[in-house]
Structure formats: C-alpha cells, structure tokens
C-alpha positions, 0 to 999 in steps of 0.5 A: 114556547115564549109567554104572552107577555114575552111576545107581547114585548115583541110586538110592533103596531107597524105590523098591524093590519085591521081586520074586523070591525073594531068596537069604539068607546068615545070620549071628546076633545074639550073645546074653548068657547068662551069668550069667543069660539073658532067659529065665531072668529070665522064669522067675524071674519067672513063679516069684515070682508062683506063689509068692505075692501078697505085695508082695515077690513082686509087686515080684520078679515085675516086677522080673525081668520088666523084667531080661528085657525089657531084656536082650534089648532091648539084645542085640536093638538091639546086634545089629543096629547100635544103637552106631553111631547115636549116644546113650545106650542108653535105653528109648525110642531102643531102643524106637524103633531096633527100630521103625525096624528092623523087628525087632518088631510096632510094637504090642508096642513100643509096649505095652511101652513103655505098661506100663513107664512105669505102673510105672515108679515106684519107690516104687508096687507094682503090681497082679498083673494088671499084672504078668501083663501086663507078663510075658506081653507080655515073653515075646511079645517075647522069642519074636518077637525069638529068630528074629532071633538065631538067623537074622540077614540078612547077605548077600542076592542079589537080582538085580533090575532096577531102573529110574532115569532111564529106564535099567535097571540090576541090584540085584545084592546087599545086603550088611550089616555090622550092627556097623557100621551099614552096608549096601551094595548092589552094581549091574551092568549088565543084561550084565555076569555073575551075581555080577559086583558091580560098583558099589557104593554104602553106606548107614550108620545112622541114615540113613533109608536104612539103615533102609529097607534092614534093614526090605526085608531082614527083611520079604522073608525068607520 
C-alpha cells in the first residue's frame, strides 16, 4: 500500500469536490488609502459629472473613474499574490490573474476591460453616457472585490477524504500565504488525529494548481 506522503504527490485539486462545511481563518487584503482611496476617486468622479457636461468635466469624471479602477485592481491582484507571477503590472494580466483567481464575475472583468479600451485614447472625449457607464461598473467592481479585503481565506480546515489510486487518505488543511504565491495542502491518513498535519505538498503561482486552489477557496466560502 502506497504512503501517504506518495499519494499525496499524486494528488491533483481538479478532483476535489467540497463536501462539508469547510472552517475558514481570515486574514485581509491591505488597501492604499492615503492620500486618496478607490472610493474617494469615485466621488470625485460622480462629482465631475454633477457639476457639469462640459468636456473638462467628462474628461475629469473618466479620468477619476479609471484612478479608481486601477487602484483597487492593483491592491486587489497584489493581494492575493500577483508579484509572484512574474511580469508587468498591466491592465490586461491584472485583468486576467483575477479571472483566474476567482475574485470577480469574469463578466465585469471583461466589461471593464471592453470599456477601458473605448476610451483608451488619449486625445477622444467620451460621450456622458459612456462615462456613466464606465462608472457604475467601476463602483460594481469596487463593491464585489470590498468582501475580499475585509475577509480574505488564509487557513481552512477541511477534513475530507480524498480517493487516489484506490487508496483513501484525508485533506487535512489548505493553507495560503498569498504574498508568496503559495498554498499548501496537508494530508493524513484516515487514523492519524484531527489537527495532525502530516503530509504536506505546495503549490506556487501562476500554476494552474495554485489557481484551482484560490478558486475552490473563494467559491466555498459561505
């Protein structure tokens, strides 16, 4: 019969399917404030456009609105390990490690990113009902992403079997050190005791692995 630590190895997230009620710790995502926040850009912005229709205030309004968009996408995709995937910090692989992650509707992503590119330009003025767009899904955004920075999965008992091989062992923990880019999963064997972690395998962005991992996390967290 094959160790647990051998079967461990052999352990792939794909073929994890939560059962139970998984028991979160919490940490948080820190958030740049100072001097002005997300959502102070975006009053700034729903203030431009109640001050006038002008070019200026248009072009005030979007501006603002993008300041907030970017802000919070960055502390967003910082959080949850971005640095450690290599690259620049652009819009598009922001965009694309908080799709992977999981931490926003892949609609709103994708939205935000179809309207960033309309007025993307730098010399084009955009329309009021482009703006008004541009900030409403900002603030939708904004809000979806708040319950990520103020609850962010760190450590999660699980305590479900898993089956490799033909061989039962326990998913005894996930455990994630986001700044790193990692998470590792500990294992038991079906006697050893409750909080016994025994085995231990890691996975480190941008793995697929790893995103699996964050994607079971945020989608199990009731």
């Amino acid at each position: 019969m094959a160790t647990v630590a051998e079967l461990a190895k052999k352990f792939d997230p794909r073929t994890l399917s939560p059962d139970g009620d998984w028991i979160y710790s919490w940490s948080f995502i820190k958030t740049r404030d100072e001097p002005i926040s997300a959502e102070q850009y975006i009053k700034f912005a729903e203030s431009d456009l109640l001050d006038g229709e002008s070019e200026r205030h248009l072009v005030n309004a979007l501006t603002n609105a993008k300041r907030a968009l970017h802000l919070r996408m960055e502390d967003v995709c910082l959080g949850f390990g971005f640095d450690c995937c290599g690259g620049k910090r652009s819009f598009p692989r922001m965009v694309e490690h908080l799709s992977s992650i999981g931490v926003a509707a892949p609609r709103i992503l994708s939205r935000l990113n179809q309207l960033r590119n309309q007025v993307e330009h730098e010399y084009l003025v955009p329309g009021r009902a482009e703006v008004e767009t541009f900030i409403d899904v900002t603030i939708l955004f904004v809000a979806s992403t708040q319950r990520w920075i103020n609850r962010q999965p760190s450590d999660i008992e699980i305590q479900q079997e898993v089956v490799i091989g033909g061989d039962t062992i326990i998913l005894k923990t996930m455990v994630f050190s986001w700044v790193s880019g990692l998470v590792r999963l500990h294992f038991g064997d079906t006697k050893s005791s409750f909080g016994v972690t025994g085995e231990m395998i890691e996975f480190r962005c941008p793995s697929e692995e790893f995103f699996i991992c964050a994607r079971l996390a945020l989608e199990n967290e009731w």
